[in-house]
N, C-alpha and C positions, 0 to 999 in steps of 0.2 A: 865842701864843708868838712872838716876834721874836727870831730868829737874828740877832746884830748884833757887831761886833768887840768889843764889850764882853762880849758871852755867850761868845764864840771865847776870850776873854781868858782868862777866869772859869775857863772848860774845862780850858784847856792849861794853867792855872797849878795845880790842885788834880792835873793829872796829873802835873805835876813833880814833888808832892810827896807823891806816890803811891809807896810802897815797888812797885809792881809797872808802875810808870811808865804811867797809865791811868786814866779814870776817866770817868764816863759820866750822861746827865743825862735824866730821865725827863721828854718832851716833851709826853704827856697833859694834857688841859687840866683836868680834875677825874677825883676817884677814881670814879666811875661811868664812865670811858671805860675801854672793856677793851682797848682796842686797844693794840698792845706795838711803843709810839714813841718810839724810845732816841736820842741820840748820844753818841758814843762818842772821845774823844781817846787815843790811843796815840802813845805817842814813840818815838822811835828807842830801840831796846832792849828793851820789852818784847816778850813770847813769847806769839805767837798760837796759840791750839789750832787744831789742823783736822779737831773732829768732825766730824761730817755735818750735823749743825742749823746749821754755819755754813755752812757750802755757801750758803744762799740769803740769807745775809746780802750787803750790799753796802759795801765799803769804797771811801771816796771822800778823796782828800788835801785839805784846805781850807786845809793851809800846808805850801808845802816853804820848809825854809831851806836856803839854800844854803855 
């Protein structure tokens, strides 16, 4: 998988038009991998829970706009 400003693109634009402003891309390389490798685009506006499963999640900004 190559994270590239075109995948960035892809991301943020499916989140825009996300009724819950959000939207997330399952980074596994085939369905025999179990391993649970997400990204995640959130925009200004939507509402983050804060169970406790997210506690070890890690949110990292890959675009401020200013």
């Amino acid at each position: 998988m190559n994270i590239d400003n075109n995948f960035i693109n892809d991301l943020l634009k499916n989140a825009n038009i996300s009724e819950k402003l959000r939207f997330n891309s399952d980074l596994r390389n085939s369905a025999s991998d179990t391993s649970l490798q997400m990204i995640n685009a959130l925009l200004p506006g939507t509402k983050v829970s804060t169970a406790p499963s997210l506690i070890r999640d890690c949110y990292l900004p890959l675009r401020i706009s200013g």
